[in-house]
KEKE-3310 file (N, C-alpha, C; in steps of 0.2 Angstrom, whole numbers, plus 5000, padded with zeros to 4 digits):
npx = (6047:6054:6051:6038:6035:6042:6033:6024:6028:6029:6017:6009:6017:6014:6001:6002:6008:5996:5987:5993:5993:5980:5976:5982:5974:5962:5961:5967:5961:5967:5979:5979:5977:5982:5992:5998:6003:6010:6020:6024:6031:6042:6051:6056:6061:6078:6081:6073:6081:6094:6093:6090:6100:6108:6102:6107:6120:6117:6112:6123:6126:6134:6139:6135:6142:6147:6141:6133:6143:6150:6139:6140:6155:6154:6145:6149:6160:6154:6148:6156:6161:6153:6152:6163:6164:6152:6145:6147:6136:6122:6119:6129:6136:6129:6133:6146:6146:6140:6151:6163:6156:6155:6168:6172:6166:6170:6183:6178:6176:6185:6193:6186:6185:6197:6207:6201:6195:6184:6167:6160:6170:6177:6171:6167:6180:6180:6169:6176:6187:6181:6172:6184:6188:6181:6182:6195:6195:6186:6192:6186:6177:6161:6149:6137:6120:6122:6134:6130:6125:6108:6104:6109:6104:6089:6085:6081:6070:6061:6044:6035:6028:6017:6021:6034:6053:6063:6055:6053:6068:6068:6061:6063:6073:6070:6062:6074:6081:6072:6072:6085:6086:6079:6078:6090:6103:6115:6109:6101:6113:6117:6108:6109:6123:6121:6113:6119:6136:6146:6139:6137:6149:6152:6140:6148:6149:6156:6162:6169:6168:6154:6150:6160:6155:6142:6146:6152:6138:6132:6140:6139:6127:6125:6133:6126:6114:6123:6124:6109:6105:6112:6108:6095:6095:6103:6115:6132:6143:6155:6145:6136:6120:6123:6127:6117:6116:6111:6097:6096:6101:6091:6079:6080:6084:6069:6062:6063:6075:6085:6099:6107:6112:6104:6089:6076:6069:6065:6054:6052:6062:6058:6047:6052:6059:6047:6038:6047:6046:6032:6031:6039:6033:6022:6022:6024:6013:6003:6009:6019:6037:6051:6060:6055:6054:6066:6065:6054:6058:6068:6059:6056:6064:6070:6058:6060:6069:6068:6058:6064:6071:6062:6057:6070:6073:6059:6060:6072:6080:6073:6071:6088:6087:6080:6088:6098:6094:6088)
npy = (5798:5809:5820:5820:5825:5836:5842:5843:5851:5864:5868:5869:5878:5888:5889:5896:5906:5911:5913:5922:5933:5935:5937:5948:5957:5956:5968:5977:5981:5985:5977:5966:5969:5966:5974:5979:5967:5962:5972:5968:5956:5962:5970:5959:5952:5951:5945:5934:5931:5928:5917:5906:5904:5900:5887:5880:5878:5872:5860:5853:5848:5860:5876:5893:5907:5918:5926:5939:5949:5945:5950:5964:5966:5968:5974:5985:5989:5986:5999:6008:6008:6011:6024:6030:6029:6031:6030:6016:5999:5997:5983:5975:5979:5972:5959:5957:5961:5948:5941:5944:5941:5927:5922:5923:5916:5904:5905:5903:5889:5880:5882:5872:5859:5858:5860:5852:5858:5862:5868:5880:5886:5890:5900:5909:5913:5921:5928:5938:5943:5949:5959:5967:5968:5977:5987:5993:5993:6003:6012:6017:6025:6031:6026:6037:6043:6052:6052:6041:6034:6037:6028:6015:6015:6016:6006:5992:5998:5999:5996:5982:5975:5976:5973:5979:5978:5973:5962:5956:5951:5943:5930:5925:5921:5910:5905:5900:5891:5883:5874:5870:5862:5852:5847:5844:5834:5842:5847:5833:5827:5837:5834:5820:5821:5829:5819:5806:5807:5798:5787:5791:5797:5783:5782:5789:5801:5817:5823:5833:5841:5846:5851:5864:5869:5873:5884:5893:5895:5899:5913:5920:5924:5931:5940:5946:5950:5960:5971:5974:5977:5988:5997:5999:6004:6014:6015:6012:6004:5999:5993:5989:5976:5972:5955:5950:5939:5930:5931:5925:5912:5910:5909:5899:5887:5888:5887:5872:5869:5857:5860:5847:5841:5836:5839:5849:5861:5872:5880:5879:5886:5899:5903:5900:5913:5921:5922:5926:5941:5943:5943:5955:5966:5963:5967:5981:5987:5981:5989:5981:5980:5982:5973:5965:5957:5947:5940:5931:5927:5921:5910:5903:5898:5887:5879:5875:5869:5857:5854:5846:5838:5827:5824:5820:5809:5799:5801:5799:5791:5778:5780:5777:5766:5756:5762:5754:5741:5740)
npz = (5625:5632:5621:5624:5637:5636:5627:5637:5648:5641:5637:5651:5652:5646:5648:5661:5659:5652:5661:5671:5664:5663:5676:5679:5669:5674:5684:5678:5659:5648:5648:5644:5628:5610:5607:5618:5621:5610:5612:5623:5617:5609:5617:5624:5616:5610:5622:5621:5609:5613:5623:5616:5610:5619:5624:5614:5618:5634:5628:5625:5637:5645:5649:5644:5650:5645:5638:5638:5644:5630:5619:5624:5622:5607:5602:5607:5600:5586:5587:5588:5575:5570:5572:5570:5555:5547:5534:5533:5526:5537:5535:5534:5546:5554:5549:5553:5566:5570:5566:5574:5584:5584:5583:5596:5605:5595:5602:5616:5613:5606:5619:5627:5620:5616:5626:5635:5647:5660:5654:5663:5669:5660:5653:5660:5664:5650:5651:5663:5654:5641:5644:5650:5639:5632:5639:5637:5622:5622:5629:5641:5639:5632:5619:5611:5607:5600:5591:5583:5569:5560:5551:5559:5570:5568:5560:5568:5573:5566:5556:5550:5539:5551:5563:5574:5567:5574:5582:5572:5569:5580:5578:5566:5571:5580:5571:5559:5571:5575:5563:5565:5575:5573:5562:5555:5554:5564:5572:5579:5584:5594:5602:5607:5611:5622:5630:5631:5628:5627:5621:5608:5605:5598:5590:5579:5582:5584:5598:5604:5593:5592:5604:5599:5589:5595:5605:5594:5588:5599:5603:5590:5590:5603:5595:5585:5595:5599:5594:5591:5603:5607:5596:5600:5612:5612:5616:5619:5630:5644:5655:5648:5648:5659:5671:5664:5660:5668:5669:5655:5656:5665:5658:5648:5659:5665:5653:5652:5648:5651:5663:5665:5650:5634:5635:5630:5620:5606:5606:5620:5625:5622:5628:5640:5640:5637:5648:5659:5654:5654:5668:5671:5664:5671:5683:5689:5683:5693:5704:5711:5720:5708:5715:5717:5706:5704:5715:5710:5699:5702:5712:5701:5695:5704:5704:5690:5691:5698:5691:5681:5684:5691:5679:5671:5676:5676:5665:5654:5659:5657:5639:5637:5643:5634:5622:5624:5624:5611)
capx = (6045:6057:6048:6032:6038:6046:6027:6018:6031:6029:6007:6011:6022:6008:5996:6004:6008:5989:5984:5996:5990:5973:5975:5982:5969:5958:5963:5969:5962:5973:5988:5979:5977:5985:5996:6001:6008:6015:6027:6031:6036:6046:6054:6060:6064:6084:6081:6073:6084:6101:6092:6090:6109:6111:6098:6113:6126:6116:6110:6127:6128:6138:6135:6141:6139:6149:6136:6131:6149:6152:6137:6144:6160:6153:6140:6154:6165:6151:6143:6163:6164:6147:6152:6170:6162:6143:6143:6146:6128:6120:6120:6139:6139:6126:6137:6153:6144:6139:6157:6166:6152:6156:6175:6172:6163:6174:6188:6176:6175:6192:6197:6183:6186:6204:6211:6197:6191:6176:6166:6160:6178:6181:6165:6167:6185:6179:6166:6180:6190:6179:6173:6190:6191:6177:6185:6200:6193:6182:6196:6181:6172:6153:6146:6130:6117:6124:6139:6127:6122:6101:6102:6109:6098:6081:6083:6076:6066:6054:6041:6035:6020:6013:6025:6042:6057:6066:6052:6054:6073:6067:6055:6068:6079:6068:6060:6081:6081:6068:6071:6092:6085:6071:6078:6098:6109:6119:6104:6101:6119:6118:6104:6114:6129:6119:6112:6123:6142:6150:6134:6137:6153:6150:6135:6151:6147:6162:6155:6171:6166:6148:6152:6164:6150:6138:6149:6152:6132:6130:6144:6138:6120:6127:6136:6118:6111:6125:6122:6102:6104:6115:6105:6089:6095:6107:6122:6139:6148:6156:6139:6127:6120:6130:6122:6112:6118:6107:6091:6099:6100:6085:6073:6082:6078:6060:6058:6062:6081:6090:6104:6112:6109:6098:6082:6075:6066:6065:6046:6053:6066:6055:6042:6053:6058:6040:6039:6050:6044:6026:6034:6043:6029:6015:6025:6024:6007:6001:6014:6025:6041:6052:6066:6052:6054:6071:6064:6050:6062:6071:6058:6051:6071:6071:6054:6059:6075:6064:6052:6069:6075:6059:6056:6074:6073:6055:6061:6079:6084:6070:6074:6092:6086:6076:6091:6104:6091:6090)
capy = (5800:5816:5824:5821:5827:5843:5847:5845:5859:5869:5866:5872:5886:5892:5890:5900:5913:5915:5915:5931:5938:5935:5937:5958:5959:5957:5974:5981:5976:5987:5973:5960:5970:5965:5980:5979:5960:5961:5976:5964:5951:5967:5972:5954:5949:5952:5937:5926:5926:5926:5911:5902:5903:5898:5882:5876:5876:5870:5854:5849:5846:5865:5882:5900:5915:5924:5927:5945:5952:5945:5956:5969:5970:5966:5980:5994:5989:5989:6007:6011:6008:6014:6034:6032:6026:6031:6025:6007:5998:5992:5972:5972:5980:5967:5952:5959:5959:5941:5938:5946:5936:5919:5923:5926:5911:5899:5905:5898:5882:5878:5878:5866:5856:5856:5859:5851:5862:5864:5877:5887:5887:5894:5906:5911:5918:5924:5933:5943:5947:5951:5963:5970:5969:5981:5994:5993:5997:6012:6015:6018:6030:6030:6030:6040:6042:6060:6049:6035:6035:6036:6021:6013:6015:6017:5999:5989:6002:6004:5992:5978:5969:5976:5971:5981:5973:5970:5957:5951:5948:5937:5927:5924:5917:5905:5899:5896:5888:5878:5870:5870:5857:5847:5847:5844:5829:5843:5846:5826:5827:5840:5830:5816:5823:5828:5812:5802:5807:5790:5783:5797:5793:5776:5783:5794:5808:5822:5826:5839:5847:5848:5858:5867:5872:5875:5890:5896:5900:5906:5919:5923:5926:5936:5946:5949:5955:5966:5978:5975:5980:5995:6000:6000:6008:6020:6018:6007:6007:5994:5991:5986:5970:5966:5952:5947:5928:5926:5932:5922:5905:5906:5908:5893:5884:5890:5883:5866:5866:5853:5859:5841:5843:5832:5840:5856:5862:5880:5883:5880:5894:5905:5903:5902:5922:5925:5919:5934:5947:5946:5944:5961:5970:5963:5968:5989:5988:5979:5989:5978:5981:5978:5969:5955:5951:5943:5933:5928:5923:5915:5904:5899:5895:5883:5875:5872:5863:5851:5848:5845:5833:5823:5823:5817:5801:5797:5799:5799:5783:5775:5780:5777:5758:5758:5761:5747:5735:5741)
capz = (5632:5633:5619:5627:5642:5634:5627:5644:5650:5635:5640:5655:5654:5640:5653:5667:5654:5649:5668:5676:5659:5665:5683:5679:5666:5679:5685:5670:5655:5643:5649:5638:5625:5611:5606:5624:5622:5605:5614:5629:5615:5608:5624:5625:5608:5611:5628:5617:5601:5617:5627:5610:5608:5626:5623:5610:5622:5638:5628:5625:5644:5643:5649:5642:5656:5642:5632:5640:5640:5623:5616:5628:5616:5600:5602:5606:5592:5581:5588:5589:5569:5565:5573:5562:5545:5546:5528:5533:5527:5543:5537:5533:5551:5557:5549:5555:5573:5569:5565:5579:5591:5584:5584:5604:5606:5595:5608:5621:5611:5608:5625:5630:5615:5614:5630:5640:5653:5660:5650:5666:5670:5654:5652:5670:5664:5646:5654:5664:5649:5637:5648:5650:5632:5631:5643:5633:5616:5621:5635:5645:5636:5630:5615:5612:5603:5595:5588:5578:5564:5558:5550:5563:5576:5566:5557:5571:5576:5560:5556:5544:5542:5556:5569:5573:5565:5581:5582:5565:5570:5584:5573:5562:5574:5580:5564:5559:5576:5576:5559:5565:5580:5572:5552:5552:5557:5569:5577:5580:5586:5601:5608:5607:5616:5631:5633:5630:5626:5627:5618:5602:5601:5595:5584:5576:5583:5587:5603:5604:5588:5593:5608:5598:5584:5598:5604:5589:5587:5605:5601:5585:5592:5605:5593:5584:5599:5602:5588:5592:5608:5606:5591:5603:5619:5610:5621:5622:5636:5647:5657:5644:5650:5665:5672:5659:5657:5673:5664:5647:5660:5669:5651:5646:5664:5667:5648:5652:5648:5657:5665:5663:5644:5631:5634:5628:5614:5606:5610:5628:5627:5619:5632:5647:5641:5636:5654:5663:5649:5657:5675:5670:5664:5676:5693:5689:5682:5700:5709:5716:5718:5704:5719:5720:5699:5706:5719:5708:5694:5706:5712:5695:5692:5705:5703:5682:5691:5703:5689:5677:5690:5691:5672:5671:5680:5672:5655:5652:5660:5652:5633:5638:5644:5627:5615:5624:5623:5604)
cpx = (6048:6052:6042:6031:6040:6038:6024:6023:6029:6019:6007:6012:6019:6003:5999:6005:6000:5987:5987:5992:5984:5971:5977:5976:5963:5956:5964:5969:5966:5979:5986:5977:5981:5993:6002:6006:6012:6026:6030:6036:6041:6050:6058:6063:6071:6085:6081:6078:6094:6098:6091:6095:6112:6109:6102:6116:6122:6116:6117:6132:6134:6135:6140:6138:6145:6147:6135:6139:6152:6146:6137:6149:6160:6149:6145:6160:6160:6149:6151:6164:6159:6149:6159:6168:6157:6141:6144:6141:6129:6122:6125:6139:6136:6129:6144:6151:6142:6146:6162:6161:6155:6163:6175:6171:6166:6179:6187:6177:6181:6196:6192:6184:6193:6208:6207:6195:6186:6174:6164:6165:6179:6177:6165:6174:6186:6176:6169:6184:6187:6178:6177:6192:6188:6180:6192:6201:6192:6188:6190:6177:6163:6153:6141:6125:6118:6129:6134:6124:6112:6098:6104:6106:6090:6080:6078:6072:6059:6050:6039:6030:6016:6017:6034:6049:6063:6061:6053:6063:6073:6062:6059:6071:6075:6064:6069:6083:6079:6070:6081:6090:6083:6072:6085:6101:6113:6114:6103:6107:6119:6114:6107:6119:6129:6116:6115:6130:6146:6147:6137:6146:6152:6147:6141:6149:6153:6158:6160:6169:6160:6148:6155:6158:6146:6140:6150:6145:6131:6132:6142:6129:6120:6131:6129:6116:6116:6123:6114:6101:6107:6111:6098:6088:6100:6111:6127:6141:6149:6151:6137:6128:6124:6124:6117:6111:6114:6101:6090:6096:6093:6079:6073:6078:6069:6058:6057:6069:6083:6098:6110:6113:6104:6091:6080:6072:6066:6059:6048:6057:6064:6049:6045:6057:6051:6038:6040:6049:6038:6029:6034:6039:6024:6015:6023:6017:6004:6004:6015:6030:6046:6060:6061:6050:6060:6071:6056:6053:6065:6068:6054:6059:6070:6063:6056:6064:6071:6060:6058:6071:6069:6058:6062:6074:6067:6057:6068:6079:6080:6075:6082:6091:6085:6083:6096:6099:6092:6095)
cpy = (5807:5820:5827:5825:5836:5848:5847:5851:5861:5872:5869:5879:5891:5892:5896:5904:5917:5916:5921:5935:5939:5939:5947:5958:5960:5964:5978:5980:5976:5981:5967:5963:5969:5969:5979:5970:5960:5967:5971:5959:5958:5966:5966:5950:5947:5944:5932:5923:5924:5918:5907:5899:5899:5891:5878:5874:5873:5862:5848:5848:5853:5868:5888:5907:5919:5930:5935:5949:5953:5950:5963:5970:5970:5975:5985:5993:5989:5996:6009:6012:6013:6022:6032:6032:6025:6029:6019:6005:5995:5984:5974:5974:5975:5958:5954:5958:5952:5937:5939:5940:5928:5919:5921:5917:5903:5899:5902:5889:5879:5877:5873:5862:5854:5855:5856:5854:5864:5869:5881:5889:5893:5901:5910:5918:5923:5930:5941:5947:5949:5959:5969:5973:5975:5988:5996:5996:6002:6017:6021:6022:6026:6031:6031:6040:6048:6057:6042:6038:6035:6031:6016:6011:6016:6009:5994:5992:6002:5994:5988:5973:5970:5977:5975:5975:5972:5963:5953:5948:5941:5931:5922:5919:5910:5899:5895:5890:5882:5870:5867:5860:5849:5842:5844:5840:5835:5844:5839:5828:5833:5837:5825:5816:5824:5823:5808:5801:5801:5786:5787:5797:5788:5778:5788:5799:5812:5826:5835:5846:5849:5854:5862:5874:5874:5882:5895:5900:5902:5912:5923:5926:5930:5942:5950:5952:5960:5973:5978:5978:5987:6001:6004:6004:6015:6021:6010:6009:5998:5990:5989:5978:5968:5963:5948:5943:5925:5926:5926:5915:5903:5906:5903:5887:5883:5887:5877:5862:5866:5856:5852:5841:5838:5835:5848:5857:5871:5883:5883:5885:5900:5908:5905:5912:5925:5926:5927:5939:5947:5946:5952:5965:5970:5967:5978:5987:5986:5982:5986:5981:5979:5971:5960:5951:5947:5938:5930:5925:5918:5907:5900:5895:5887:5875:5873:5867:5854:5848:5844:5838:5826:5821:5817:5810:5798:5794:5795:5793:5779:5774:5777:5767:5754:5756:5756:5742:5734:5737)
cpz = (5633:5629:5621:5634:5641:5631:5632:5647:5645:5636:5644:5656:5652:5645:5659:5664:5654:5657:5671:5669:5662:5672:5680:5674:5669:5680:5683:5664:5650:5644:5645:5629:5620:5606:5610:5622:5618:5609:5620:5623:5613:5609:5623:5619:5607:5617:5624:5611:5608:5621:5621:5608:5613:5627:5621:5615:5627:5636:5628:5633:5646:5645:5646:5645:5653:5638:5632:5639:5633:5618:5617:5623:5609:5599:5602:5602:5587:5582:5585:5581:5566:5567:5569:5556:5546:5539:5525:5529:5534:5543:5535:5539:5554:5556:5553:5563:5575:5570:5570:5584:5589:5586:5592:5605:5602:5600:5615:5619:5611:5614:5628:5627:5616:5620:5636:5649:5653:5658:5654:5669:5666:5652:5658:5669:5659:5648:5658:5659:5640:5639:5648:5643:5630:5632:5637:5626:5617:5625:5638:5644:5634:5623:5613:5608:5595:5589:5584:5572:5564:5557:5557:5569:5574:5562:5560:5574:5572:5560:5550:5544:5548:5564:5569:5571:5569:5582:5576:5567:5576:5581:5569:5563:5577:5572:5563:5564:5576:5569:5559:5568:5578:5566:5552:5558:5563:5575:5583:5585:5593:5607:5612:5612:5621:5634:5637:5628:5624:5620:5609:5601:5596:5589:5579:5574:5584:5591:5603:5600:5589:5595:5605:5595:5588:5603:5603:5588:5592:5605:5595:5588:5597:5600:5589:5588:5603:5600:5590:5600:5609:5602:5594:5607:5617:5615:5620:5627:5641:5649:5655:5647:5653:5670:5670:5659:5662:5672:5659:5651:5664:5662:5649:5652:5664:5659:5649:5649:5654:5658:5664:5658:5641:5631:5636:5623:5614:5608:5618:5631:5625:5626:5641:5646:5641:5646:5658:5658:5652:5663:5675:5670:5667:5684:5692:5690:5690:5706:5711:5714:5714:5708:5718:5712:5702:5709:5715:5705:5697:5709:5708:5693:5697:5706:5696:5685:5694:5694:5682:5678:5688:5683:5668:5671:5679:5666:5653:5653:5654:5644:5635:5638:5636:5621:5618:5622:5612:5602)
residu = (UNK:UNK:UNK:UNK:UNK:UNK:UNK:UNK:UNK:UNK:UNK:UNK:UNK:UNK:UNK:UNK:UNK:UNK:UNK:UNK:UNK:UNK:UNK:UNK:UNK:UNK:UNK:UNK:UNK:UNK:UNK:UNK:UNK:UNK:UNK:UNK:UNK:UNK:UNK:UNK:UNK:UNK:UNK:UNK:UNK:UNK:UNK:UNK:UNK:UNK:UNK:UNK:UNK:UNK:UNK:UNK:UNK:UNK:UNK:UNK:UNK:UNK:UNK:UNK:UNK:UNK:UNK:UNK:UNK:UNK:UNK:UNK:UNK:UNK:UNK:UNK:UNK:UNK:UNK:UNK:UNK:UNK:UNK:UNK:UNK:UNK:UNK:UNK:UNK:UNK:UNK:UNK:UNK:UNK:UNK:UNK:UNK:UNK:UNK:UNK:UNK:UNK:UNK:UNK:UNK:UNK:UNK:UNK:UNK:UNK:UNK:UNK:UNK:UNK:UNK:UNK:UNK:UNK:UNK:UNK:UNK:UNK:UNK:UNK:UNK:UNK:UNK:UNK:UNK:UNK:UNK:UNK:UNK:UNK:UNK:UNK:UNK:UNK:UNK:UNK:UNK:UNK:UNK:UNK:UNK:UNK:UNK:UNK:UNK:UNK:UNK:UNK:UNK:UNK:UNK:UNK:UNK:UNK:UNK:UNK:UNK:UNK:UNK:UNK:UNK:UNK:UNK:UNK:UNK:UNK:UNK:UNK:UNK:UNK:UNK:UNK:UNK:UNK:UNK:UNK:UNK:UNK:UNK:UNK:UNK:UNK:UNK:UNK:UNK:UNK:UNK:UNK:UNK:UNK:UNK:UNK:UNK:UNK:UNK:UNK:UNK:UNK:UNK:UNK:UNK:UNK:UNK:UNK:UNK:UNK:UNK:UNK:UNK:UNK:UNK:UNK:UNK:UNK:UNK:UNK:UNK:UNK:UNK:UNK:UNK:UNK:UNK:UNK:UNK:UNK:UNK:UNK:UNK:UNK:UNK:UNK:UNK:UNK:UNK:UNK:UNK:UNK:UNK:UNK:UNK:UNK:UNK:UNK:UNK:UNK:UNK:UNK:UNK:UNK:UNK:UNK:UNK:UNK:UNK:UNK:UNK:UNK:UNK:UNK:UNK:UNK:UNK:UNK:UNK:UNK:UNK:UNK:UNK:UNK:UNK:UNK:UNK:UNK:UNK:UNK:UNK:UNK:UNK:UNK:UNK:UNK:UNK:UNK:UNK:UNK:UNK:UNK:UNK:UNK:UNK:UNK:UNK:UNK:UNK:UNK:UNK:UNK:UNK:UNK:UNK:UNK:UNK:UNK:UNK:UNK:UNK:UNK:UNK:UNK:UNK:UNK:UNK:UNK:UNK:UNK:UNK:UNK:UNK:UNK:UNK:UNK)
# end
């Protein structure tokens, strides 16, 4: 029932994509052109592999509003090593910004894991000191584009098969995603934990370590898109992405993740960015102003809650009735 539920959003949400598409093409056909689309996916490519990361944690009944910060200080330690040691290679500086982001992100897991504190507790106060951490490193400075290196900044920029390899890094992440969720006992296991924690026990499940593990990749896939976003915009600086995690949270949302957790899928986090990536670029083109993406995103956020809610109380109980009787 959930999962049938999870494709009629996913139906949906593809539907209401192809129509705004439709609806500006009316008036401008260049906006369905598909040059023009592959760049919104581009543009958002960084949303969707960060809500992907964000999708993990959510389903284990969990959120991380650190996420943004933590790409925030991975990005200006990695820019920061790339202008001292220009002849780092990039992937040793892209695992190292992997490995600095999970680090970040196991330091959220352990305290919700071991010391039990609520995790917006604990990402609420990450998200401040990370932050901080940021400032601290650069001791406030910038770093620019005259201090990066070539390679650096030209990696996700060139292209490969047709498609910029900024898009291939988001392709990536979902294939890895998709077959993390669908393919692998841990997978099984985050479902599980939002379901049903009590229930997943029993099933010998370590609900602690789930969450823990579930952390771990959010943090490390903000550490990836720290370097990809620094790499892109050519600038570190405390700023980057302040804010972000409310973009991050509502892709997830507007997909058809449950804030309670249990139910999500990766085509739903993919969709609910693709989602605010046409929003983004449809509101210029039609002038509007861009004040009214926020109250737009905002009331797409509280309709995916309403239709979460009802979907909830359909399915879930259900299934739940289902496996006691089992």
């Amino acid at each position: 029932m959930i999962r049938s539920l999870a494709r009629q959003r996913e139906i949906w949400l593809a539907a209401a994509i192809a129509l705004l598409i439709g609806f500006v093409a009316i008036r401008f056909p260049a906006f369905a052109r598909p040059a023009n689309l592959m760049s919104v996916f581009n543009d958002y490519s960084i949303l969707i592999i960060l809500a992907l990361g964000q999708m993990v944690v959510i389903l284990t009944r969990s959120i991380d509003l650190s996420m943004a910060a933590n790409l925030a200080f991975t990005g200006m330690v990695v820019a920061m090593t790339n202008a001292a040691f220009p002849t780092i290679p990039i992937p040793l500086l892209i695992v190292m910004a992997m490995a600095i982001g999970a680090t970040l992100g196991a330091f959220n897991g352990v305290l919700v894991w071991k010391l039990g504190i609520p995790p917006i507790v604990v990402t609420l106060g990450t998200l401040t000191v990370f932050r901080g951490m940021t400032f601290v490193v650069s001791g406030g400075a910038w770093v620019n584009a005259d201090r990066m290196s070539a390679a650096f900044i030209s990696l996700q920029r060139g292209w490969f098969l047709g498609l910029p390899v900024l898009s291939w890094f988001a392709i990536a992440a979902i294939i890895a995603f998709y077959l993390m969720m669908t393919r692998t006992p841990f997978g099984r296991a985050l479902y599980a934990t939002g379901v049903n924690p009590t229930a997943s026990v029993y099933a010998g499940i370590d609900v602690g370590r789930t969450k823990f593990l579930a952390f771990c990749i959010s943090g490390m896939v903000s550490g990836l898109a720290g370097y990809l976003w620094v790499s892109r915009y050519v600038i570190a600086s405390t700023e980057v992405a302040n804010g972000y995690e409310l973009q991050i949270i509502a892709a997830c949302v507007i997909g058809g993740v449950s804030i309670a957790g249990g139910i999500g899928t990766v085509g739903g986090a993919v969709l609910g960015a693709l989602f605010l990536g046409v929003i983004g670029a449809a509101l210029p083109v039609i002038n509007v102003s861009p004040f009214w993406q926020l109250a737009i995103s905002g009331s797409a956020i509280i309709l995916a809650v309403i239709l979460n809610a009802r979907g909830e109380k359909r399915g879930g109980r259900i299934i739940l009735k289902k496996a006691e009787a089992t």
